[in-house]
C-alpha positions in Angstrom: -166.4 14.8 -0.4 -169.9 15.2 -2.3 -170.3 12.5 -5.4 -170.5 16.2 -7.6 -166.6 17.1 -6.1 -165.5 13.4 -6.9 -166.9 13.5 -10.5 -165.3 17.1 -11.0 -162.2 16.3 -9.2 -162.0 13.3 -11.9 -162.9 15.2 -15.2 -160.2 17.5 -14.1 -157.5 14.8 -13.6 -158.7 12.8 -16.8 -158.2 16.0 -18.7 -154.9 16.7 -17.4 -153.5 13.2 -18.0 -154.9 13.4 -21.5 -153.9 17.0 -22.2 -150.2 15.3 -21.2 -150.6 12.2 -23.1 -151.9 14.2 -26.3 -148.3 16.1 -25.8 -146.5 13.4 -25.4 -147.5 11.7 -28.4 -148.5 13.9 -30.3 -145.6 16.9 -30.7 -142.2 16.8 -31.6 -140.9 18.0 -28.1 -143.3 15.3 -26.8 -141.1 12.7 -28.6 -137.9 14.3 -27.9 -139.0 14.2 -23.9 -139.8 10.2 -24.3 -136.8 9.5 -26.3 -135.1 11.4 -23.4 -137.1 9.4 -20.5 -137.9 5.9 -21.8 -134.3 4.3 -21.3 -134.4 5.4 -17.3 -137.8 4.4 -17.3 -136.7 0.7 -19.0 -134.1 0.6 -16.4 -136.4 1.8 -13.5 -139.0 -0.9 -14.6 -136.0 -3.4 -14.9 -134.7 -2.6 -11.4 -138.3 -3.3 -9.8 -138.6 -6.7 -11.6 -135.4 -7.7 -10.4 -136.1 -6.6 -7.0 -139.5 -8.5 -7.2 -137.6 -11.9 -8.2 -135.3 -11.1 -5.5 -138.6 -10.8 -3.1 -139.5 -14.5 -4.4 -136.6 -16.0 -3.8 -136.4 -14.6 -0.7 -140.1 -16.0 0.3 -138.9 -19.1 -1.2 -136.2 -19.4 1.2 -138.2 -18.2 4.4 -141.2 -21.2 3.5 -138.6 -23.9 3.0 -137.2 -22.8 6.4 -140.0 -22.8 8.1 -140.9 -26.1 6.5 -137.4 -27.4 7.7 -138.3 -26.5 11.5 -141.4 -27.8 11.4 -140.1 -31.0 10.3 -137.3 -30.8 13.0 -139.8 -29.7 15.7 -142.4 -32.9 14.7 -139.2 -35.7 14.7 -137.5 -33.8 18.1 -141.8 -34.3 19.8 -141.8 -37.6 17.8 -138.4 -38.9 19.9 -139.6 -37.3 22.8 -142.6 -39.6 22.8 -141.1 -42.9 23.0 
């Protein structure tokens, strides 16, 4: 793709999203649509932060595990020495 496509192929996109956003925020059926949208999108946006805490935690875990094995694989080598 030439630089000229990817400079076209962005105008056009930039004035879609804006043409929407005008819409949006601008009209009364735009604000009926958000007011319509916004509490699934809340709950959507709500949902993914939970599952990202849940992703935490869960890295959390795994890193203290593997912090617990290699402290059990250092004393079992440490034994196994003397």
């Amino acid at each position: 793709m030439s630089e000229r496509s990817r400079v076209l192929t962005a105008a056009c996109a930039g004035a879609v999203l804006g043409g929407i956003w005008g819409w949006l925020y601008m009209t009364e059926g735009g604000r009926r649509l958000r007011d319509r949208i916004e509490p699934g999108f809340d709950q959507f946006l709500d949902e993914i932060g939970q599952a990202r805490a849940t992703g935490d935690n869960t890295k959390a875990a795994i890193d203290e595990v593997r912090q617990l094995l290699t402290d059990i694989t250092h004393v079992k080598q440490s034994v196994s020495a003397e």
